[in-house]
Backbone as numpy.savetxt, mean C-alpha at the origin, in Angstrom:
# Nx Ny Nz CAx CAy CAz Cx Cy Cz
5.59 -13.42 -3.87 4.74 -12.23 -3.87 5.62 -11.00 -3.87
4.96 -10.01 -4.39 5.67 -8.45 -3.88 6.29 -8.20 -2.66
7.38 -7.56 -2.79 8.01 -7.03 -1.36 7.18 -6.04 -1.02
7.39 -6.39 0.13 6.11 -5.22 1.62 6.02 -3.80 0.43
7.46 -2.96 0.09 7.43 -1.55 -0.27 6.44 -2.07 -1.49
6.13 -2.82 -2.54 6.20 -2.70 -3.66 4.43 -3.01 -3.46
4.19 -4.03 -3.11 2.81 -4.63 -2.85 1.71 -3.76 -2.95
0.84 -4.21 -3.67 0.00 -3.12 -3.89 -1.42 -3.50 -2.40
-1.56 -4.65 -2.27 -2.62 -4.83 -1.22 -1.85 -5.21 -0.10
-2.44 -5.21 1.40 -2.04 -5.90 2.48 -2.49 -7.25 2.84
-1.26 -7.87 3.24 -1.39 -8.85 3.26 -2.51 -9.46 4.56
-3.51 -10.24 4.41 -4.45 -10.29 5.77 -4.60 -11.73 5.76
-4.61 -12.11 6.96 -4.69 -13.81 7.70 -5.84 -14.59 7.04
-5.77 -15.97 6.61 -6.27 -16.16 5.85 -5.77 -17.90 5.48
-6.32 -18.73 6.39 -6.36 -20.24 6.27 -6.92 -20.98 5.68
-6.79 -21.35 4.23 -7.19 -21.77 3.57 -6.38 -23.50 3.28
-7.41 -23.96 2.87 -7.00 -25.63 2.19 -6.70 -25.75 1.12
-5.78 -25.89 0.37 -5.10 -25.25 -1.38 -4.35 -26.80 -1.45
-4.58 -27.45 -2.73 -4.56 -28.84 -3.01 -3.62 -28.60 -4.49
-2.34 -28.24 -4.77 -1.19 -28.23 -5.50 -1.52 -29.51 -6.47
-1.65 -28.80 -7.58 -1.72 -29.63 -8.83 -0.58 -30.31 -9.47
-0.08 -31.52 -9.46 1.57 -32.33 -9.54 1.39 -33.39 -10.63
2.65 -33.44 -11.21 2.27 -35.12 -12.31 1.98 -36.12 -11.53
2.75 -36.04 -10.23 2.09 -36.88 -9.15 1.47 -37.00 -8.14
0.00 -36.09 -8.39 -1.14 -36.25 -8.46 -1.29 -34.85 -6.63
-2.46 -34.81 -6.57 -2.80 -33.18 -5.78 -1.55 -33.81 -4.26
-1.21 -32.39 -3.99 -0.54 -32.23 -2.32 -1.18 -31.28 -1.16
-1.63 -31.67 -0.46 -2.65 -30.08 0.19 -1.23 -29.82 1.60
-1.56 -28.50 0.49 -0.87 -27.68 1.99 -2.27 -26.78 2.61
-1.74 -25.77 3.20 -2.31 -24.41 3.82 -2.06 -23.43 3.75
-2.48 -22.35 3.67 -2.35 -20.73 3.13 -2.15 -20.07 4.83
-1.55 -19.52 4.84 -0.91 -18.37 6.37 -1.16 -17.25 6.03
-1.34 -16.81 4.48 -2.15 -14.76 4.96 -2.54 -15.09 3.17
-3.39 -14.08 2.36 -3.57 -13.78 0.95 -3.97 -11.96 0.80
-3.88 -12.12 -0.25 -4.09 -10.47 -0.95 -5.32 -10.67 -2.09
-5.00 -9.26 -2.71 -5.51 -9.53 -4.06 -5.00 -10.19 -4.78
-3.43 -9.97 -4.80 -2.44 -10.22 -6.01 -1.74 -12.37 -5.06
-2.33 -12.27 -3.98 -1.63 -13.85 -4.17 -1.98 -14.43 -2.64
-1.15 -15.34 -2.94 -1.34 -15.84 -1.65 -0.06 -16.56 -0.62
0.41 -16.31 0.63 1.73 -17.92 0.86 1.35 -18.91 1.44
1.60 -19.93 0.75 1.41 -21.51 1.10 2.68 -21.69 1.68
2.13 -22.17 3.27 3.05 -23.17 4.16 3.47 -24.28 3.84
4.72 -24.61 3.15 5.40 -25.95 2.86 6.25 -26.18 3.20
7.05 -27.45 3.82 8.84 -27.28 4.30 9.60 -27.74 3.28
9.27 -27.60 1.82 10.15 -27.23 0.93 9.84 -26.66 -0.23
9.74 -25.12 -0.15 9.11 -24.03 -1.26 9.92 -24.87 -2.45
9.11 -24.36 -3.45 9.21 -24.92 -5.42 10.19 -23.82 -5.17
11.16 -23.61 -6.46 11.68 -23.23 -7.29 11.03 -22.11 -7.35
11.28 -20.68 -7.46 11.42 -18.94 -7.99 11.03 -18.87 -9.50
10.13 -18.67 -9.53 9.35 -18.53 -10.84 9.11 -20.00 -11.56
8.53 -20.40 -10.78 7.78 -22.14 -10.96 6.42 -21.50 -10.90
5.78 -22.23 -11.81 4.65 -21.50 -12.70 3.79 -23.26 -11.57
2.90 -22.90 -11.08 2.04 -23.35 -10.50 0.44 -23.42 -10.62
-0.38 -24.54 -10.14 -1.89 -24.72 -10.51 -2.30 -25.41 -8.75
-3.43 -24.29 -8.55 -3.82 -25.18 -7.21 -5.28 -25.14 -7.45
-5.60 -25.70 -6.16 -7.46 -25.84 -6.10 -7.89 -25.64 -4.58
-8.85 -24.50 -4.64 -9.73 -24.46 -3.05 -10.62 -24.04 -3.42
-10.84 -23.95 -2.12 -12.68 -23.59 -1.46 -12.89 -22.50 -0.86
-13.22 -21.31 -1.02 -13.26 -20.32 -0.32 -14.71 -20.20 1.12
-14.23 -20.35 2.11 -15.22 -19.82 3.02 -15.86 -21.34 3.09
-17.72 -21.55 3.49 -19.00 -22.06 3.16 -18.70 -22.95 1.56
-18.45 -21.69 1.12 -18.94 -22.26 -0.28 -18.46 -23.79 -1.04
-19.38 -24.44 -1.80 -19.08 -26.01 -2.11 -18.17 -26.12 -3.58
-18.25 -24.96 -4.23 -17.65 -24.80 -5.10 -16.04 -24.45 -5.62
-14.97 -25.48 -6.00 -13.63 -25.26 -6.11 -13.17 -24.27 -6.65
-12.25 -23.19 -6.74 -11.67 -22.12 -7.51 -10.40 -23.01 -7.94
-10.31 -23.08 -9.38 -9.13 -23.08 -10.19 -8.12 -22.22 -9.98
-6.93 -21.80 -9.58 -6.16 -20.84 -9.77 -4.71 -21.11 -10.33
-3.95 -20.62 -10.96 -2.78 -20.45 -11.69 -1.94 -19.30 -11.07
-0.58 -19.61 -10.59 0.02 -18.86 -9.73 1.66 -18.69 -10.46
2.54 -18.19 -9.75 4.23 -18.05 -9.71 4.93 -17.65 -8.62
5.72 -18.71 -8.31 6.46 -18.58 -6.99 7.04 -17.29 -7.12
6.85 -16.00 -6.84 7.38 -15.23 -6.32 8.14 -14.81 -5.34
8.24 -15.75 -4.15 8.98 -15.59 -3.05 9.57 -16.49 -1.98
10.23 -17.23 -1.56 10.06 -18.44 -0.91 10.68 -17.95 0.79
10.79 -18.82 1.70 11.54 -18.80 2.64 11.79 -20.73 2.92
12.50 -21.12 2.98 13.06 -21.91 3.27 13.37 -22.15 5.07
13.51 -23.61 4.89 13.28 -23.93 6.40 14.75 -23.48 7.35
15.77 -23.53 6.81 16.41 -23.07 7.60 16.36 -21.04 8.03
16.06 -20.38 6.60 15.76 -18.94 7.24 14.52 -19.27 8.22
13.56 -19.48 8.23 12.34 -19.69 8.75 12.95 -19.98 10.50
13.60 -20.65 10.54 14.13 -20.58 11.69 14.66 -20.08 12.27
15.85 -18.95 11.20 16.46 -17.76 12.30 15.83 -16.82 12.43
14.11 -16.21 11.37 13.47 -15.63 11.55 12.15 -15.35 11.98
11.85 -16.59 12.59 11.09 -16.95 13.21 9.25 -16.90 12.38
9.68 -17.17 11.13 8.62 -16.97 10.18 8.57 -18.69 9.94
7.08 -18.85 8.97 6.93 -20.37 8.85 7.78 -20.47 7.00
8.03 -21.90 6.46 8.53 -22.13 5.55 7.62 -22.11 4.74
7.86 -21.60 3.21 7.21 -21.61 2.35 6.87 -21.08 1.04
6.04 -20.72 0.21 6.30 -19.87 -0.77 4.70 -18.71 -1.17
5.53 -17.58 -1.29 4.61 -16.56 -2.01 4.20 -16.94 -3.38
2.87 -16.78 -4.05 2.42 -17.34 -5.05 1.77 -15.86 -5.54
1.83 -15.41 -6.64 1.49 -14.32 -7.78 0.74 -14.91 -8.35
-0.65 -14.06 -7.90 -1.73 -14.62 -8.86 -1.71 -14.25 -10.25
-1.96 -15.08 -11.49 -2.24 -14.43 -12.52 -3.35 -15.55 -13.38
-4.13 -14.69 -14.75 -4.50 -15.48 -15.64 -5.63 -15.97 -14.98
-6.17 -15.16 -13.97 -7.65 -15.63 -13.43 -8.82 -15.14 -14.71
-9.58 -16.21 -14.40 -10.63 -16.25 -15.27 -11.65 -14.61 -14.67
-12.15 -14.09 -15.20 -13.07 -12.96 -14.86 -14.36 -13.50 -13.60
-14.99 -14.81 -14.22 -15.57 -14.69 -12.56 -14.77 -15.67 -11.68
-13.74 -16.29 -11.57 -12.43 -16.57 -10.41 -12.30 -15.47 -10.11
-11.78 -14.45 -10.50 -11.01 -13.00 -10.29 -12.11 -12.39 -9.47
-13.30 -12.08 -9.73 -14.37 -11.55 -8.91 -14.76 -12.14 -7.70
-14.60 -13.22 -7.89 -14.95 -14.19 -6.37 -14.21 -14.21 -5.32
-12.35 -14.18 -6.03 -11.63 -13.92 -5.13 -11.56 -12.43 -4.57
-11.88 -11.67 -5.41 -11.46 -10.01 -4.60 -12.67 -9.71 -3.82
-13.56 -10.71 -3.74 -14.53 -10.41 -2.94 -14.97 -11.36 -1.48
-13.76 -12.01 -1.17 -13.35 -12.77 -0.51 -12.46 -12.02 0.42
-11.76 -11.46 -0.39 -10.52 -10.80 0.29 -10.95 -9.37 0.70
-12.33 -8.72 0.30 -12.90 -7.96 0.68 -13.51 -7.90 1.64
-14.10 -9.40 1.93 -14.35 -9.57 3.21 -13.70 -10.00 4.57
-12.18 -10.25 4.26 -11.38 -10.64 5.14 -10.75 -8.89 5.56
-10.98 -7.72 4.64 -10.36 -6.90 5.11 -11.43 -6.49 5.37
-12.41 -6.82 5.83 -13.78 -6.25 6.21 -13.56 -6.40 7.53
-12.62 -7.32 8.15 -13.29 -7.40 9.26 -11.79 -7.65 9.94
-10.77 -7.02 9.23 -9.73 -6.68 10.24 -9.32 -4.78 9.71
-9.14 -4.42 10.92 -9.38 -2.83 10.48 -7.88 -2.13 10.17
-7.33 -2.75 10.57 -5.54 -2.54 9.83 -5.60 -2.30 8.16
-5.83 -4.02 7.79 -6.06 -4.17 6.71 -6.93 -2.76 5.92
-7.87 -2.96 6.52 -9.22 -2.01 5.79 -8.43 -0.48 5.92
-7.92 0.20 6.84 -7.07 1.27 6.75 -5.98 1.40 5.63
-5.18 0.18 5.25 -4.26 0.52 4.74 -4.93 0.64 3.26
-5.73 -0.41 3.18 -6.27 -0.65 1.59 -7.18 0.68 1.05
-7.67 1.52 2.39 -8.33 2.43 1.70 -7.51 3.96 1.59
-6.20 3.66 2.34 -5.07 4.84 2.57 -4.61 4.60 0.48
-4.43 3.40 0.49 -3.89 3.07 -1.19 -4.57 3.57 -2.44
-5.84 3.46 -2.14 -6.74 3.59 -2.97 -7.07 5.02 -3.08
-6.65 5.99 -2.16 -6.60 7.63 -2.23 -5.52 8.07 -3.19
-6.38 9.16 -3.60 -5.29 9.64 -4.84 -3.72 10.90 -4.26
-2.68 10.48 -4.13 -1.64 11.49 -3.54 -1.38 12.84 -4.55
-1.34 13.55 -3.57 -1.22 15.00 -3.70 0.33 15.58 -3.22
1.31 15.77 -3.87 2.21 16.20 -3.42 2.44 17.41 -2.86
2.97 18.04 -1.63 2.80 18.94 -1.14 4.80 19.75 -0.49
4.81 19.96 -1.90 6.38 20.45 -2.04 6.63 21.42 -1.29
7.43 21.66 -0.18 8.07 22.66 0.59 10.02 22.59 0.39
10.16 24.27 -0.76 10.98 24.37 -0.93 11.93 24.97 -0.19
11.83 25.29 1.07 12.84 26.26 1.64 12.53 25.72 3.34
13.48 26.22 3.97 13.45 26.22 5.69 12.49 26.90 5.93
12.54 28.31 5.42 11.20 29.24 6.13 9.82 28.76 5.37
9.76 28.07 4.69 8.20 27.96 4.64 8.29 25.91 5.14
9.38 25.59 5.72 8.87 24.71 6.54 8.63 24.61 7.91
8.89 26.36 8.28 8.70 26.77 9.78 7.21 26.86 9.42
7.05 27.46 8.49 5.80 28.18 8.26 4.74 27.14 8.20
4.91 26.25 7.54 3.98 24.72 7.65 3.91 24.20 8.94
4.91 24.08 9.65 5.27 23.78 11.22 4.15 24.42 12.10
4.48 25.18 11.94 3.92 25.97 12.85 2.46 26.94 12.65
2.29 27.18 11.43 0.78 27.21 11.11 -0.15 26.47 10.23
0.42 25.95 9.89 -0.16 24.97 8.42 -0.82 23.53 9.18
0.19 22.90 10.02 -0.36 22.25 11.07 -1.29 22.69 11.81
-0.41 23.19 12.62 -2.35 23.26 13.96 -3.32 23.84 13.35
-3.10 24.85 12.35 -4.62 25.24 11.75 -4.70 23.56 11.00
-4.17 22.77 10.68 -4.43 21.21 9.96 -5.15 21.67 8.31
-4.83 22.96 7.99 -4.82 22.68 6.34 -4.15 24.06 6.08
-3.83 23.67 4.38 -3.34 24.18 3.69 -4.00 24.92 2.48
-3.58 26.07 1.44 -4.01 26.10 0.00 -2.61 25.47 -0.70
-3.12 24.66 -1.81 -2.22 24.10 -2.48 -2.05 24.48 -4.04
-1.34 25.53 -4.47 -1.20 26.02 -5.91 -0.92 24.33 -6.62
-1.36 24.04 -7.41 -0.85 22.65 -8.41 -2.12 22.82 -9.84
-1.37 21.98 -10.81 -2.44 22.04 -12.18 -3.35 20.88 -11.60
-3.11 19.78 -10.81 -3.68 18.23 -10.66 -4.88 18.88 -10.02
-6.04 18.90 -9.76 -7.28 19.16 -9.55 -7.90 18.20 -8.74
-8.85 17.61 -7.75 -9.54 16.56 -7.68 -10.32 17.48 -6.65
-11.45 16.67 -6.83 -13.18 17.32 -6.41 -13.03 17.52 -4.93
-14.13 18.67 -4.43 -14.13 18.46 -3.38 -14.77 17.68 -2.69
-14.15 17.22 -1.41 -15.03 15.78 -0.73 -13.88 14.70 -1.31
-13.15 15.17 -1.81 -12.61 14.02 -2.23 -11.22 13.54 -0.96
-10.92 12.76 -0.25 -10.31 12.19 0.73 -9.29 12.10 -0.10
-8.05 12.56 0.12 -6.52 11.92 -0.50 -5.19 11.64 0.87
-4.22 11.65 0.18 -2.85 11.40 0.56 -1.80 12.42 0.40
-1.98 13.56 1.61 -0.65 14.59 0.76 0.77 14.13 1.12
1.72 13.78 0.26 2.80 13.80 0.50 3.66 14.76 0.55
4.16 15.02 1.79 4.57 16.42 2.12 6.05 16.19 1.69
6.83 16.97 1.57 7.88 16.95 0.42 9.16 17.63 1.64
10.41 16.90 2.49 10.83 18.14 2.92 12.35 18.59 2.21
12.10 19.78 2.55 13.38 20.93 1.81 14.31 20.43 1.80
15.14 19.52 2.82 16.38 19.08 2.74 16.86 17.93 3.28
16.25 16.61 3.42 16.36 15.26 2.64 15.70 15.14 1.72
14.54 15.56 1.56 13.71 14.65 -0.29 13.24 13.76 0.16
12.81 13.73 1.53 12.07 12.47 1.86 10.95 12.94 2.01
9.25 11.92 1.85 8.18 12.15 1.80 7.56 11.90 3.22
6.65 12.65 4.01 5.75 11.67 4.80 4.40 12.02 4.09
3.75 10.73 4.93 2.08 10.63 4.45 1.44 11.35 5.06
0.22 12.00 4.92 -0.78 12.87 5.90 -2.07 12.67 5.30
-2.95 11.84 5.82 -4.63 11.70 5.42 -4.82 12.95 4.89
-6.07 13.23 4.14 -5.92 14.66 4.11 -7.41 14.43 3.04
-8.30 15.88 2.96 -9.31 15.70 2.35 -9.38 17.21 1.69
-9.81 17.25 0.03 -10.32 18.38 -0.57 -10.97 18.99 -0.11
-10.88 20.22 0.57 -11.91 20.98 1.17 -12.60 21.98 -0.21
-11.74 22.71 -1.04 -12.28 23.57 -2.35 -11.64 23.78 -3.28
-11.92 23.40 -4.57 -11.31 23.45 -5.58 -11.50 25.14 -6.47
-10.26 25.41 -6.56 -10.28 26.38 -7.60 -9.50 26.33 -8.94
-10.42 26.46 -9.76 -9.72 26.22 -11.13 -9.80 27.05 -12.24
-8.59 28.58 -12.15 -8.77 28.91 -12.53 -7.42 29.19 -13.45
-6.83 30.72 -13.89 -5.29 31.06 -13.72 -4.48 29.77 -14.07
-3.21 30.06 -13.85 -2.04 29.11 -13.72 -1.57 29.58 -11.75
-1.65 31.00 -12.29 -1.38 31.65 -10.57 -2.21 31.29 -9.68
-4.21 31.06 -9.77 -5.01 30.64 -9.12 -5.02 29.42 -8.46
-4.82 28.56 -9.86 -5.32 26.86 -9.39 -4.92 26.33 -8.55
-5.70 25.98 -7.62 -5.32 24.85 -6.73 -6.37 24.66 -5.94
-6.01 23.74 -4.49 -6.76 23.35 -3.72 -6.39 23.64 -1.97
-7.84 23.57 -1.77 -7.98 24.07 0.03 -8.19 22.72 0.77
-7.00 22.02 1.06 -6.65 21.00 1.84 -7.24 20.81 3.25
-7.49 19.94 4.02 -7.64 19.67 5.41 -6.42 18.35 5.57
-6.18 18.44 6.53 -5.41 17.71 7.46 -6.03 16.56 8.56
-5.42 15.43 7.99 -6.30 14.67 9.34 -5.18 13.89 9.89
-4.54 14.59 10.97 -3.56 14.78 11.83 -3.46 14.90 12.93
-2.42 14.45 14.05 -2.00 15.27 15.62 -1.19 15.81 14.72
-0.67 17.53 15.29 0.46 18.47 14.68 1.71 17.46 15.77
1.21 17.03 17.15 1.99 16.49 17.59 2.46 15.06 17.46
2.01 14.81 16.36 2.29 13.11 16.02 4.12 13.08 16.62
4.86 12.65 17.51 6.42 12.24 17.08 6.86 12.20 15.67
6.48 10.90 15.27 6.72 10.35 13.92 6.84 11.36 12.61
5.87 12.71 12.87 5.69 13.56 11.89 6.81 14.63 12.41
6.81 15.17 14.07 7.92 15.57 14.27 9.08 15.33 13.92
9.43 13.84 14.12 11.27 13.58 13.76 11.32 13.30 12.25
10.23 13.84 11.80 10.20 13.60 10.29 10.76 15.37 9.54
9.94 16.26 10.62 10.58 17.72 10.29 11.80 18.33 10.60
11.97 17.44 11.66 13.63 17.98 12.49 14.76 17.30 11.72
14.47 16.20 11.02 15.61 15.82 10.25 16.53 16.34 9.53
17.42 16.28 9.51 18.42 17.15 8.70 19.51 16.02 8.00
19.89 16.37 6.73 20.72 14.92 6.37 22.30 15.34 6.26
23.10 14.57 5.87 24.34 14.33 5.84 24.87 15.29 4.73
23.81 15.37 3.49 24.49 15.75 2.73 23.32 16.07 1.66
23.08 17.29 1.38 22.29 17.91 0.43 21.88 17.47 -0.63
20.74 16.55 -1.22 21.02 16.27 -2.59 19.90 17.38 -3.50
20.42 17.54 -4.82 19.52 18.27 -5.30 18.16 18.45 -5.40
17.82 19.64 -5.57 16.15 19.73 -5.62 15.60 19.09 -6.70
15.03 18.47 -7.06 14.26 17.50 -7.92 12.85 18.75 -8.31
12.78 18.45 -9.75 12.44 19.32 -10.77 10.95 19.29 -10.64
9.76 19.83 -9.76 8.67 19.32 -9.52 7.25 20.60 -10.20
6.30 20.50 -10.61 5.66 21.41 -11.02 4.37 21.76 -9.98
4.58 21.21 -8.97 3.27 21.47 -7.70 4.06 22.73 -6.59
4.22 23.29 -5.67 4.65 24.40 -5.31 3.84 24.48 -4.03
4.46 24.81 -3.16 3.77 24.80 -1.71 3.52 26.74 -1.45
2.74 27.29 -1.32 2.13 28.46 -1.14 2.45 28.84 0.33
């Protein structure tokens, strides 16, 4: 499967009975978490890294088998498994699902993040559209600091537009690492007018005192790298 950074869904717990299709004939293991994009089967000796795979289950109640077609994407093996205290086995990349397989499963997995709220947070943090929120200088990251926070919004000059009511992701941009943090954040009013006008009236859904967002502003790095060429502009 995808590495944690890359993964587009979270991974959520998820015990399933999955019966490995072989020339010599089905093997049932068990599933330890799934996504949209796959699933890992507990085995104490993962296939081969891009071993193109066929299994068979049962989702939930239901009496009816799902066909699926997979690729080892990831394995852990029994000896890491032991210095890391994870179980042995392999990540499987779903692909080549049939249209109603594909629907049955994301609606499976819709209901498993239904009812763990981690999951359901992160999947709906993903699914928000990010708004970059570039701060080019020290003084207008005092200025964000210290009023942009506790008042918890901003106006955001940018051409990118999205409605109001609309819930996003601003990625706040700082002056001197180039590193991003996340901040919930929702369209409060769109103006679309000018090149000088356009933009948007942000809210913040924030503590100003989060730590995490603090040692995220106080950072200072080793060594300056250039400003990266961006067309959004912090006001």
């Amino acid at each position: 499967m995808a590495s944690a950074k890359d993964r587009r869904s979270p991974r959520v717990r998820a015990a399933l009975d999955v019966f490995l299709q072989t020339v010599d004939g089905d093997i049932a293991f068990k599933t330890s978490d799934a996504s949209y994009e796959g699933v890992f089967i507990v085995c104490p000796e993962p296939l081969p890294l891009r071993k193109l795979i066929r299994f068979r289950t049962r989702l939930g109640d239901s009496s009816d088998e799902l066909q699926m077609l997979g690729l080892v994407a990831h394995t852990v093996n029994a000896e890491d498994a032991a210095e890391t205290g994870q179980r042995a086995g392999m990540g499987i990349q779903l692909f080549s699902l049939g249209h109603a397989t594909k629907q049955t499963w994301r609606t499976f997995i819709d209901d498993l993040y239904q009812q763990n709220p981690e999951a359901r947070r992160a999947v709906e943090s993903a699914r928000r559209p990010k708004v970059k929120i570039r701060i080019p200088n020290e003084e207008l990251l005092h200025r964000f600091r210290t009023l942009d926070l506790p008042a918890k919004r901003l106006f955001l000059r940018t051409p990118e537009l999205h409605p109001s009511g609309t819930k996003v992701t601003c990625l706040v941009l700082h002056p001197l690492t180039k590193k991003t943090f996340p901040i919930p954040g929702e369209v409060l009013e769109t103006i679309d007018g000018s090149v000088k006008e356009r933009g948007m009236q942000l809210a913040f859904d924030v503590d100003p005192e989060d730590p995490n967002l603090q040692a995220f502003l106080d950072e200072t790095p080793d060594e300056t790298p250039d400003t990266p060429d961006d067309e959004e502009s912090r006001q």
